[in-house]
mmCIF file as gemmi writes it, N, C-alpha and C atoms, coordinates in Angstrom:
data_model
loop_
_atom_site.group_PDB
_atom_site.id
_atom_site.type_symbol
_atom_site.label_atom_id
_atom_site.label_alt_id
_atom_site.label_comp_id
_atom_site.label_asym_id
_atom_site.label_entity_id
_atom_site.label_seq_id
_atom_site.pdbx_PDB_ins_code
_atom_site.Cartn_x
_atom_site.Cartn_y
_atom_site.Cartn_z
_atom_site.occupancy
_atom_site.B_iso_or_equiv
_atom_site.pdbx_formal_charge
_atom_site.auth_seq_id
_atom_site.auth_asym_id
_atom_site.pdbx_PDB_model_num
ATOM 1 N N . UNK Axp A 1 ? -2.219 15.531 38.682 1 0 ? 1 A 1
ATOM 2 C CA . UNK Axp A 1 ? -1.693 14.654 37.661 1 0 ? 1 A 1
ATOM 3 C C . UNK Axp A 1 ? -1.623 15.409 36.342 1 0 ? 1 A 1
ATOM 4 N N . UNK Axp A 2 ? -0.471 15.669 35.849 1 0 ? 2 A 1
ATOM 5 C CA . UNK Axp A 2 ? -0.3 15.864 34.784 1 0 ? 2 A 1
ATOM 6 C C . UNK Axp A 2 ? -0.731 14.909 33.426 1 0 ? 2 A 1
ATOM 7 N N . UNK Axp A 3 ? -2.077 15.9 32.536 1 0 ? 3 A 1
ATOM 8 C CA . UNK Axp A 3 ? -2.015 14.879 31.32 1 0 ? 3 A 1
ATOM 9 C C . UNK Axp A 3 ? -1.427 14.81 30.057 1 0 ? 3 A 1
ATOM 10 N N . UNK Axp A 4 ? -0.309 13.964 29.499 1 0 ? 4 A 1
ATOM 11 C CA . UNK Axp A 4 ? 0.311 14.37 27.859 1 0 ? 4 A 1
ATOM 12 C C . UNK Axp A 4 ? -0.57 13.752 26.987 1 0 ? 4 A 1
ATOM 13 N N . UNK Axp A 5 ? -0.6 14.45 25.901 1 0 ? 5 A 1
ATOM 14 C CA . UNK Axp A 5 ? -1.308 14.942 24.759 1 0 ? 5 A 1
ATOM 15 C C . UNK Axp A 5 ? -0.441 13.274 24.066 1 0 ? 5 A 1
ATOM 16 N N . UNK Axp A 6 ? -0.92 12.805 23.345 1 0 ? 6 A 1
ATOM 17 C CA . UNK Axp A 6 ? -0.88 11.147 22.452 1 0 ? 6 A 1
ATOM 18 C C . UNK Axp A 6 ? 0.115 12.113 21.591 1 0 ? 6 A 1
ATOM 19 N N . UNK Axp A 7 ? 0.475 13.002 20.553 1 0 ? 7 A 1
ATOM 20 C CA . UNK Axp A 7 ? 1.082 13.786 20.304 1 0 ? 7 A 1
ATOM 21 C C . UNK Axp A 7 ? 2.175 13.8 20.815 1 0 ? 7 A 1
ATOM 22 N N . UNK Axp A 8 ? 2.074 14.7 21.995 1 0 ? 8 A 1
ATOM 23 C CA . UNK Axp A 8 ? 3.628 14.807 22.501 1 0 ? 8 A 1
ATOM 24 C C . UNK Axp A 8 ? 4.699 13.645 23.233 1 0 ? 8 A 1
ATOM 25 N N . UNK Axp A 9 ? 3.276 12.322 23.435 1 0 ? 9 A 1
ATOM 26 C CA . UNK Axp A 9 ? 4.276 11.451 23.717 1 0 ? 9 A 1
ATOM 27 C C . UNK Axp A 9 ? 4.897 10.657 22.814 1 0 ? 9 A 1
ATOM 28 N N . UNK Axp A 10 ? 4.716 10.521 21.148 1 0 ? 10 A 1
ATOM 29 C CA . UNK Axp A 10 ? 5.072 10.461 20.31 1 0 ? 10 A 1
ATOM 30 C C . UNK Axp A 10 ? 6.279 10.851 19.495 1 0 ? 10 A 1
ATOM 31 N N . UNK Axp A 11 ? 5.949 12.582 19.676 1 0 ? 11 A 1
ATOM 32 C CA . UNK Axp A 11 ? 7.087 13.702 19.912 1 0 ? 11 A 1
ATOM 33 C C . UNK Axp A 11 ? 8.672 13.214 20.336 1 0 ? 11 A 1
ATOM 34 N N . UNK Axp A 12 ? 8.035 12.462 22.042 1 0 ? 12 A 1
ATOM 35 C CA . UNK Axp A 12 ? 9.167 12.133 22.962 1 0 ? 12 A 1
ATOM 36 C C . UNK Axp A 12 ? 9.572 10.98 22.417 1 0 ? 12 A 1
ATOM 37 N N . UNK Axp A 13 ? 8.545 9.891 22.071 1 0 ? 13 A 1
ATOM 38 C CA . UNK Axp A 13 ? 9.339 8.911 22.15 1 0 ? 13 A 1
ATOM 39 C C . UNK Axp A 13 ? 10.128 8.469 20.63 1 0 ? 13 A 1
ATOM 40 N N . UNK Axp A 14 ? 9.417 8.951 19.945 1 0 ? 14 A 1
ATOM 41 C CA . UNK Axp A 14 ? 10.026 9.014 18.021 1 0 ? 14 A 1
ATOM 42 C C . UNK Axp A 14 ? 10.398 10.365 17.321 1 0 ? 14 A 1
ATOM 43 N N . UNK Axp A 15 ? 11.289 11.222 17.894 1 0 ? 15 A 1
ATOM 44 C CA . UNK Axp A 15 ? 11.562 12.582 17.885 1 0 ? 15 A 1
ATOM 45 C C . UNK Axp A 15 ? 12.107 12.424 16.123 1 0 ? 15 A 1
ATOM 46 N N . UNK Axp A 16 ? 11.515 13.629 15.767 1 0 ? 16 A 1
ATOM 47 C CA . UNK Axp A 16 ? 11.999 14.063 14.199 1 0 ? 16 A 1
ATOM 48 C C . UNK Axp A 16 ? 12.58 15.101 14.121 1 0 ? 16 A 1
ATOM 49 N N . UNK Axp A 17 ? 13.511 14.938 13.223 1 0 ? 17 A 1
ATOM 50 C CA . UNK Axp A 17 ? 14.618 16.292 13.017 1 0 ? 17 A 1
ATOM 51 C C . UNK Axp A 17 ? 14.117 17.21 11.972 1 0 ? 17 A 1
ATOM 52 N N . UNK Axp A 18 ? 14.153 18.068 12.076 1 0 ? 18 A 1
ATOM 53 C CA . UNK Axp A 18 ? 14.312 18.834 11.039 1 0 ? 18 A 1
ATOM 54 C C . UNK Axp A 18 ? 14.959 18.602 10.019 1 0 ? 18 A 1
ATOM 55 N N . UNK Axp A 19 ? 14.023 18.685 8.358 1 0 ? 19 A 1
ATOM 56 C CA . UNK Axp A 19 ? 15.476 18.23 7.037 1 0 ? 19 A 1
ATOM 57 C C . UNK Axp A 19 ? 15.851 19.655 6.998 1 0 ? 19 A 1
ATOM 58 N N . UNK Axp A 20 ? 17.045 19.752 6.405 1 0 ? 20 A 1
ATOM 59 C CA . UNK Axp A 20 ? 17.75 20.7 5.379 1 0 ? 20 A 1
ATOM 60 C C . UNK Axp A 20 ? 18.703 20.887 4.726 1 0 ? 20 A 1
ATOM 61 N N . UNK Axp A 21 ? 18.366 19.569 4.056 1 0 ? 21 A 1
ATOM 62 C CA . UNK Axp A 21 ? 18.745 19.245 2.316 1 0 ? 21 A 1
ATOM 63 C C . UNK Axp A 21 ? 17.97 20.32 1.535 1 0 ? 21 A 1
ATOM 64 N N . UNK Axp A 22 ? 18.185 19.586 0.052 1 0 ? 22 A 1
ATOM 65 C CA . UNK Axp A 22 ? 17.57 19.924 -1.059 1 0 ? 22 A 1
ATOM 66 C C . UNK Axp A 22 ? 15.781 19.386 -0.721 1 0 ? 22 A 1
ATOM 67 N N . UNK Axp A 23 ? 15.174 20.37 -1.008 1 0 ? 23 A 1
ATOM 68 C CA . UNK Axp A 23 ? 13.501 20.282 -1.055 1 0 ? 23 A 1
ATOM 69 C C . UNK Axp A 23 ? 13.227 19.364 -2.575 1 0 ? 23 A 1
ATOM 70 N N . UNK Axp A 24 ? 13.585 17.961 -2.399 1 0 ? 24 A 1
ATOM 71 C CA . UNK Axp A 24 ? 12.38 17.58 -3.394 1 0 ? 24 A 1
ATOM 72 C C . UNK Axp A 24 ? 12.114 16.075 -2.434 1 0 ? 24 A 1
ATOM 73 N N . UNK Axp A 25 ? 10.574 15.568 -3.186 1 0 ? 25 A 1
ATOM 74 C CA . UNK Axp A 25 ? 10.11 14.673 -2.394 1 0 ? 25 A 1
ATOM 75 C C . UNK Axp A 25 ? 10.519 13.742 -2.227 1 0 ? 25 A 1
ATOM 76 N N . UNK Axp A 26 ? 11.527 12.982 -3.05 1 0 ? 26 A 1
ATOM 77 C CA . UNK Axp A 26 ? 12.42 11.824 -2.454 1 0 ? 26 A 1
ATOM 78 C C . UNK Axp A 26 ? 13.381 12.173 -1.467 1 0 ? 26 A 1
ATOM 79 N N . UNK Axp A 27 ? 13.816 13.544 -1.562 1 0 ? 27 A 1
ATOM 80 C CA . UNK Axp A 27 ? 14.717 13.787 -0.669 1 0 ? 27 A 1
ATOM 81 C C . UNK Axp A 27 ? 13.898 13.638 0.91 1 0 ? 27 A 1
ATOM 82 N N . UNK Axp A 28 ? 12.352 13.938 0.98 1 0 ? 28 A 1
ATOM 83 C CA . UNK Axp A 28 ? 12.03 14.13 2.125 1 0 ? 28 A 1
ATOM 84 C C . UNK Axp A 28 ? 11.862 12.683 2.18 1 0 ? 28 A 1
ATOM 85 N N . UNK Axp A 29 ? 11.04 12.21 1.738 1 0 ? 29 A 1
ATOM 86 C CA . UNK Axp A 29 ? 10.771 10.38 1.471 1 0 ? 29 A 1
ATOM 87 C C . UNK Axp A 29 ? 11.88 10.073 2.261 1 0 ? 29 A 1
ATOM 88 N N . UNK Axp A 30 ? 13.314 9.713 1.901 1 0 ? 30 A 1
ATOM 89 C CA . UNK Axp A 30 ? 14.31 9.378 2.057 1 0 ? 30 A 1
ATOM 90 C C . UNK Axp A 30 ? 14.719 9.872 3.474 1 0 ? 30 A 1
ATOM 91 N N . UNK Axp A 31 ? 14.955 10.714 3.874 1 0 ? 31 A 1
ATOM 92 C CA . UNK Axp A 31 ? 15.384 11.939 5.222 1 0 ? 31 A 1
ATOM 93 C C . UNK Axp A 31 ? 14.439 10.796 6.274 1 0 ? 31 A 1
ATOM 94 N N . UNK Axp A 32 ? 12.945 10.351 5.917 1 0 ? 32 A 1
ATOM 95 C CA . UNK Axp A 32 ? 12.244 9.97 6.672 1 0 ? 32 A 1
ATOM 96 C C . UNK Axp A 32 ? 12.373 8.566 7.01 1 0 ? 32 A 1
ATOM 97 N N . UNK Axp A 33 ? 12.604 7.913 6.117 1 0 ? 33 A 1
ATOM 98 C CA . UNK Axp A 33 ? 13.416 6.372 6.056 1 0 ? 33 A 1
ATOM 99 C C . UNK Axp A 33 ? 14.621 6.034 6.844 1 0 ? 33 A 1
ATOM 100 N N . UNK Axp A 34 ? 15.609 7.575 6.773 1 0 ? 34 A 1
ATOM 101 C CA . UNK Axp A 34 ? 16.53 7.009 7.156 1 0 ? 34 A 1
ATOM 102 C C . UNK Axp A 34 ? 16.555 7.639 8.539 1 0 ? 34 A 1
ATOM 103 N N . UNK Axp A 35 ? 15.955 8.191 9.286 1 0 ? 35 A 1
ATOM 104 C CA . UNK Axp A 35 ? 15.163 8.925 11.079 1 0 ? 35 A 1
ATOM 105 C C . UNK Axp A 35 ? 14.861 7.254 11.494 1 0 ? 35 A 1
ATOM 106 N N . UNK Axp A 36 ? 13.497 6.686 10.724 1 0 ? 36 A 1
ATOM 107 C CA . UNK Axp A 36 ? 13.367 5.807 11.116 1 0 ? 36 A 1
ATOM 108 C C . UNK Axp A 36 ? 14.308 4.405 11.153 1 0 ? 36 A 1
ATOM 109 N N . UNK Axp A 37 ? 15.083 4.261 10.396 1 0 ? 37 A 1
ATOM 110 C CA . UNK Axp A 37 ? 16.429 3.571 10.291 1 0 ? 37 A 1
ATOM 111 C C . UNK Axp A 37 ? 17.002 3.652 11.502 1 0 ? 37 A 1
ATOM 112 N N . UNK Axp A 38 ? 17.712 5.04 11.809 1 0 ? 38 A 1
ATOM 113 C CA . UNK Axp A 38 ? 18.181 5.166 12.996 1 0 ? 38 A 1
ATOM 114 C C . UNK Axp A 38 ? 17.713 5.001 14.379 1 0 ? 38 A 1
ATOM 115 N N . UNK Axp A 39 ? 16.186 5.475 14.679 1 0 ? 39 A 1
ATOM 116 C CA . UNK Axp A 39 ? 15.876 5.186 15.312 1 0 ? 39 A 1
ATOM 117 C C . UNK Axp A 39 ? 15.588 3.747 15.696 1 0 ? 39 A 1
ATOM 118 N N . UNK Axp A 40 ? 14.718 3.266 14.962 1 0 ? 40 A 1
ATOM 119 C CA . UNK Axp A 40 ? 15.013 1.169 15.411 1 0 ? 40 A 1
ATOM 120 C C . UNK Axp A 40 ? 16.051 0.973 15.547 1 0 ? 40 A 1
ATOM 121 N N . UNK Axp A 41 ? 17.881 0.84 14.772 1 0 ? 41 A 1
ATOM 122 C CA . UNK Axp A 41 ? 18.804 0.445 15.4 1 0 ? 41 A 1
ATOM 123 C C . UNK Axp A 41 ? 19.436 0.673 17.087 1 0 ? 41 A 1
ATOM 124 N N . UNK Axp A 42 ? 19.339 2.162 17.528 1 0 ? 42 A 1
ATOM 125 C CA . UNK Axp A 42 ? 19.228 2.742 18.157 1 0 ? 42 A 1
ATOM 126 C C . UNK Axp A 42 ? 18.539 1.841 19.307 1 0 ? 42 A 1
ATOM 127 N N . UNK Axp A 43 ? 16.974 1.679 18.816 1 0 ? 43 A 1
ATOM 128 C CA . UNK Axp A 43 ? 16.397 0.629 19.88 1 0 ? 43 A 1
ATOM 129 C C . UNK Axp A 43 ? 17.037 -1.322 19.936 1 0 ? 43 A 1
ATOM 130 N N . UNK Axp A 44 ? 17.126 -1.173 18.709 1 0 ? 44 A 1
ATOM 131 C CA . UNK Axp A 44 ? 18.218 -2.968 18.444 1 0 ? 44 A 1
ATOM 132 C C . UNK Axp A 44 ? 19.297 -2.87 19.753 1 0 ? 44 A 1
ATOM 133 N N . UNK Axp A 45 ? 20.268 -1.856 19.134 1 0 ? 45 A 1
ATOM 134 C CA . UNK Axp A 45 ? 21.332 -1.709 20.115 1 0 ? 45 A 1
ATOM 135 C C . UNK Axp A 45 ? 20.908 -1.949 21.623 1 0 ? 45 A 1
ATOM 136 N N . UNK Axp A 46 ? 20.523 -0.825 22.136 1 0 ? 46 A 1
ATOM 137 C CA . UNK Axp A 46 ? 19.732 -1.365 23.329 1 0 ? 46 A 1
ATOM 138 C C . UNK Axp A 46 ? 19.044 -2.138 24.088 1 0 ? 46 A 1
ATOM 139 N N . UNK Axp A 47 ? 18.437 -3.105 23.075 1 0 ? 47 A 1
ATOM 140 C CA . UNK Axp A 47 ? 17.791 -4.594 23.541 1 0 ? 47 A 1
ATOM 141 C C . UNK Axp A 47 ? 19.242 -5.322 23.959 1 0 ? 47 A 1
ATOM 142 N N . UNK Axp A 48 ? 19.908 -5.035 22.644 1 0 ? 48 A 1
ATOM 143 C CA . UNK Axp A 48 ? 21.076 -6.434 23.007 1 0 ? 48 A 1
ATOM 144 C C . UNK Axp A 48 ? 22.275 -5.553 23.606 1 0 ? 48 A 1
ATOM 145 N N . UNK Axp A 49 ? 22.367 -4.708 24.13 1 0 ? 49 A 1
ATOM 146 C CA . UNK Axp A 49 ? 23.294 -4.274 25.513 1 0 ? 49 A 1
ATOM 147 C C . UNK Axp A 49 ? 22.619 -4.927 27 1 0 ? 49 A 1
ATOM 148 N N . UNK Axp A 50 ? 21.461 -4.291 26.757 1 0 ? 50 A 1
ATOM 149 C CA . UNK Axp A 50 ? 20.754 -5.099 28.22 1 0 ? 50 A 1
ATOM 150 C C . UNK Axp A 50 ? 19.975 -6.354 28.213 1 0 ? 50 A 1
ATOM 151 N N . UNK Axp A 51 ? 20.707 -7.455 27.093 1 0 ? 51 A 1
ATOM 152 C CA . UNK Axp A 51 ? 20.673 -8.965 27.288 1 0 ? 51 A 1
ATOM 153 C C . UNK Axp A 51 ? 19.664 -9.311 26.637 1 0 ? 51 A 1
ATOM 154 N N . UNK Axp A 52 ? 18.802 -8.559 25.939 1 0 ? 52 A 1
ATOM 155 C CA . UNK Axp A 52 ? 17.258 -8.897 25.774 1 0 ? 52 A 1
ATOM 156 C C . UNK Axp A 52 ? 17.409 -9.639 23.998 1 0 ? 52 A 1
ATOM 157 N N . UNK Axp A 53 ? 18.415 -9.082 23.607 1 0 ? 53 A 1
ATOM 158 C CA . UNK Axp A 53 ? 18.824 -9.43 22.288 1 0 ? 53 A 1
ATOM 159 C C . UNK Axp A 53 ? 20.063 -10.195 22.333 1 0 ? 53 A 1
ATOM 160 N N . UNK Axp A 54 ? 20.612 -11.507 21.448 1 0 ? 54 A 1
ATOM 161 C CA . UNK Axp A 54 ? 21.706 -11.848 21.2 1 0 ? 54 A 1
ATOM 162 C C . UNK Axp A 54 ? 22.386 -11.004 20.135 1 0 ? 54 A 1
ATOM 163 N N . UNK Axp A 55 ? 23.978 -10.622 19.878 1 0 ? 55 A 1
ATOM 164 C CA . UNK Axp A 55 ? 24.511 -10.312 19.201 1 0 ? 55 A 1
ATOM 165 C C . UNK Axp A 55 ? 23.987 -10.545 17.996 1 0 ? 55 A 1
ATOM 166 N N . UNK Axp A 56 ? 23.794 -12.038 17.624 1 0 ? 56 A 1
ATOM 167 C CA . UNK Axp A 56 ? 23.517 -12.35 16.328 1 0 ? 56 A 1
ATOM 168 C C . UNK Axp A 56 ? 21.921 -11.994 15.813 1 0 ? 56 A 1
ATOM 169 N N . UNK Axp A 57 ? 20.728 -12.088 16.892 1 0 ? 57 A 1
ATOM 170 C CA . UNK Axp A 57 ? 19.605 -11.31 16.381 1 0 ? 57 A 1
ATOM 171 C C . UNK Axp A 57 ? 20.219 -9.983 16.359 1 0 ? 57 A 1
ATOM 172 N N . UNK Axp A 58 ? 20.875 -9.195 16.656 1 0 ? 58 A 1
ATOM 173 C CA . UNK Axp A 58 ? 20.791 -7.861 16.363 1 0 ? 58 A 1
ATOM 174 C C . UNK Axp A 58 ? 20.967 -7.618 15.447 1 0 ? 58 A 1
ATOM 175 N N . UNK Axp A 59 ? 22.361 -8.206 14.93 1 0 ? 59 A 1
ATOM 176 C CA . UNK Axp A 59 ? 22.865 -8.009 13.854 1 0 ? 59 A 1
ATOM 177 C C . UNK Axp A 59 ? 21.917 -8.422 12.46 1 0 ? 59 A 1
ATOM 178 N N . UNK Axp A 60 ? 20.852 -9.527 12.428 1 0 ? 60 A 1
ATOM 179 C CA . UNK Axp A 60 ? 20.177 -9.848 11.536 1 0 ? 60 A 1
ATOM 180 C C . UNK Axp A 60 ? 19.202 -8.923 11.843 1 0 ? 60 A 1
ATOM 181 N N . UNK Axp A 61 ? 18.689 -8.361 12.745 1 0 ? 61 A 1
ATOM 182 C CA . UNK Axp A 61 ? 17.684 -7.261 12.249 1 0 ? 61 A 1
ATOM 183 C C . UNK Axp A 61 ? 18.274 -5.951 11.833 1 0 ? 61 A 1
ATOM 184 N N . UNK Axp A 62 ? 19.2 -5.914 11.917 1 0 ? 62 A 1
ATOM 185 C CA . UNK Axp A 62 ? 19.676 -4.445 11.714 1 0 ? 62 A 1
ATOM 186 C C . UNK Axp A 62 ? 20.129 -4.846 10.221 1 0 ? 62 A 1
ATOM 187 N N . UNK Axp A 63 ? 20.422 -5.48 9.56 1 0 ? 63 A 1
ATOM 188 C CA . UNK Axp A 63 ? 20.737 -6.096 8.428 1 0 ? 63 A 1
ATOM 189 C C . UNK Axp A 63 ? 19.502 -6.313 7.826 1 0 ? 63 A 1
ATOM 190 N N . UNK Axp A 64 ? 17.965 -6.536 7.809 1 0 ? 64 A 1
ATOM 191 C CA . UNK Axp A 64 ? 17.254 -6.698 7.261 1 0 ? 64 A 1
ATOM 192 C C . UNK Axp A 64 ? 16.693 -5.003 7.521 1 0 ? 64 A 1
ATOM 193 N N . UNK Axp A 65 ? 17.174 -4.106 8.573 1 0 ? 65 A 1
ATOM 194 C CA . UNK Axp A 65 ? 16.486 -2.648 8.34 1 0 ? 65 A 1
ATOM 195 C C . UNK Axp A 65 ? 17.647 -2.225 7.187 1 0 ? 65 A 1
ATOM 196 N N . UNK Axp A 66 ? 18.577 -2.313 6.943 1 0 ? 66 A 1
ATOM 197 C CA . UNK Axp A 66 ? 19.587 -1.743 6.156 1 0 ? 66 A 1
ATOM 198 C C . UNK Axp A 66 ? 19.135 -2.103 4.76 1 0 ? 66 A 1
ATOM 199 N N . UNK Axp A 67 ? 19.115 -2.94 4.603 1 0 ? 67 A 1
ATOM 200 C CA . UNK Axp A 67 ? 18.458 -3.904 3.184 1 0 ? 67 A 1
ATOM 201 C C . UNK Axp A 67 ? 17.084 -3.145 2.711 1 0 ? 67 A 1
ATOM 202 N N . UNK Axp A 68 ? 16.079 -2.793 3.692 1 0 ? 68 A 1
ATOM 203 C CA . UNK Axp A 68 ? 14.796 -1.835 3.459 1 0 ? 68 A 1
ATOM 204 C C . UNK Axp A 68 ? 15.424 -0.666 3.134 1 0 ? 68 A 1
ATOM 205 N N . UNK Axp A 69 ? 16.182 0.146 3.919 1 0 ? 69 A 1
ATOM 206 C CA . UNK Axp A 69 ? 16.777 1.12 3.16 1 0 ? 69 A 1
ATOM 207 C C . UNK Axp A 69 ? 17.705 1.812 2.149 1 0 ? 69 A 1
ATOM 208 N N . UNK Axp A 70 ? 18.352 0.365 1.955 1 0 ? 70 A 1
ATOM 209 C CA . UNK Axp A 70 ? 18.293 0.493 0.449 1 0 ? 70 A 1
ATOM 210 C C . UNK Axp A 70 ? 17.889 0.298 -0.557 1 0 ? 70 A 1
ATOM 211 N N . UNK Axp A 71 ? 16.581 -0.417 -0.439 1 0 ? 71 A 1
ATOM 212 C CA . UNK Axp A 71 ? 15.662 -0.41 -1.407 1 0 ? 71 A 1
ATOM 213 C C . UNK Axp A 71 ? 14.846 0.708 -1.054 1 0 ? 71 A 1
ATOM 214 N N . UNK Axp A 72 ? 14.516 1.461 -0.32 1 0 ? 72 A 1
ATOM 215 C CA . UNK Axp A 72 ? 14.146 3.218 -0.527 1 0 ? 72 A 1
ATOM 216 C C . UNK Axp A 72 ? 14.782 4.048 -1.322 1 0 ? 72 A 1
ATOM 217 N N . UNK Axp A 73 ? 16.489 3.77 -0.901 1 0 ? 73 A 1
ATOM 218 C CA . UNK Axp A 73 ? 16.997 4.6 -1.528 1 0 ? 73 A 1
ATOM 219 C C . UNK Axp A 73 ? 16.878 4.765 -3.483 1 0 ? 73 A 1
ATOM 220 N N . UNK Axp A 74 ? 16.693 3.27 -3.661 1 0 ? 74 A 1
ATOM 221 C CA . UNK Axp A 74 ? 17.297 2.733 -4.801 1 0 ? 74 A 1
ATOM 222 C C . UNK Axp A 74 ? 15.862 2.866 -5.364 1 0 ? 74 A 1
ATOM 223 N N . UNK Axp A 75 ? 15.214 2.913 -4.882 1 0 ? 75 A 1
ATOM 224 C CA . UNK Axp A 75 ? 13.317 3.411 -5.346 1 0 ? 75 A 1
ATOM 225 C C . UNK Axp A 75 ? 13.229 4.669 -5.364 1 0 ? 75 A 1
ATOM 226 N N . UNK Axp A 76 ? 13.99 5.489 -4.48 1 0 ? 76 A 1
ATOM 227 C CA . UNK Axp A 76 ? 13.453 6.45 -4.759 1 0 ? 76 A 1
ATOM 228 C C . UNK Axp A 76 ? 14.574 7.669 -5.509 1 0 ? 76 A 1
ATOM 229 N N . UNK Axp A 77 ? 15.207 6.351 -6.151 1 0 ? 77 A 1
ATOM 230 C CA . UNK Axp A 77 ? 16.625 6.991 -6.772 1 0 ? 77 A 1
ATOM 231 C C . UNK Axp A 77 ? 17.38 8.119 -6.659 1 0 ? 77 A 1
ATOM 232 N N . UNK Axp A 78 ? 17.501 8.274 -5.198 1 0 ? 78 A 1
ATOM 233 C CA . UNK Axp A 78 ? 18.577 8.871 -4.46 1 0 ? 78 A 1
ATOM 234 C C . UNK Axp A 78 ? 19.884 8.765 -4.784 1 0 ? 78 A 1
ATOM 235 N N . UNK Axp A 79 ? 20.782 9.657 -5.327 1 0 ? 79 A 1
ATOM 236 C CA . UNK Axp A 79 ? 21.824 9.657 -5.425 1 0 ? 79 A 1
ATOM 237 C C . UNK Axp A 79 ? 22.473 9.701 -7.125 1 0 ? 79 A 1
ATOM 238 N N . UNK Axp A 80 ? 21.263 9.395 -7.844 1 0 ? 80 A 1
ATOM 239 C CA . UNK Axp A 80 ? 21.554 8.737 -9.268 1 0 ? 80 A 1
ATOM 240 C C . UNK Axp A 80 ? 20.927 10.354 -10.054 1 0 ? 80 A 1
ATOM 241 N N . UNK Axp A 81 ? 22.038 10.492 -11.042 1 0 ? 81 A 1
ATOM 242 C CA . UNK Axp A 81 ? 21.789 11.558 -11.866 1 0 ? 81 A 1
ATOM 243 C C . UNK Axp A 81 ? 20.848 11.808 -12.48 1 0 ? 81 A 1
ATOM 244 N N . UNK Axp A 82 ? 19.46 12.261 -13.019 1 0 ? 82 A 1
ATOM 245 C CA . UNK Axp A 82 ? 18.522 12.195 -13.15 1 0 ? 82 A 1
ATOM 246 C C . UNK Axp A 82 ? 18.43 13.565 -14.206 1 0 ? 82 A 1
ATOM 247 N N . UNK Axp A 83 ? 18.074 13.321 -15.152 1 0 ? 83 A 1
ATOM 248 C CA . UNK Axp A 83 ? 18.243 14.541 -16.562 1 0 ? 83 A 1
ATOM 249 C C . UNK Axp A 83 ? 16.892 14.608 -16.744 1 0 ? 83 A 1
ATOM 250 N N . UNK Axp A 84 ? 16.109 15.729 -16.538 1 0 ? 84 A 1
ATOM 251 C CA . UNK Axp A 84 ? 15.136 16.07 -16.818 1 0 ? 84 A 1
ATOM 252 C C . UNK Axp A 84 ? 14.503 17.32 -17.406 1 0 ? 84 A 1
């Protein structure tokens, strides 16, 4: 019997990309918000292909993850010119 490491099944099951953007910490903040973004829809989608979800829950959870990430973004003022 093969044993996996709590680690690598983690690894497998919530895989992270590599960033390579710009190195500052909202940028990573952000990069990480939006992995996890993708990944839950990703799993949404899939509930409601194989029946487990109605169209319309999907769509309201994926609409309340979108809404979180833009209040990351908008917190962690991504995108906005910043003079320092």
């Amino acid at each position: 019997m093969i044993k996996i490491d709590q680690k690598d099944k983690n690894n497998f099951i919530c895989p992270r990309s590599r960033y390579y953007g710009g190195i500052k910490l909202e940028n990573l903040m952000f990069n990480a918000n939006l992995q996890e973004f993708a990944h839950k829809v990703s799993f949404i989608a899939n509930l409601e292909t194989g029946g487990k979800l109605s169209p319309e829950q999907a769509y309201e959870q994926i609409q309340t993850l979108w809404k979180k990430l833009e209040h990351s973004k908008e917190e962690l003022k991504i995108g906005m010119n910043n003079i320092n």
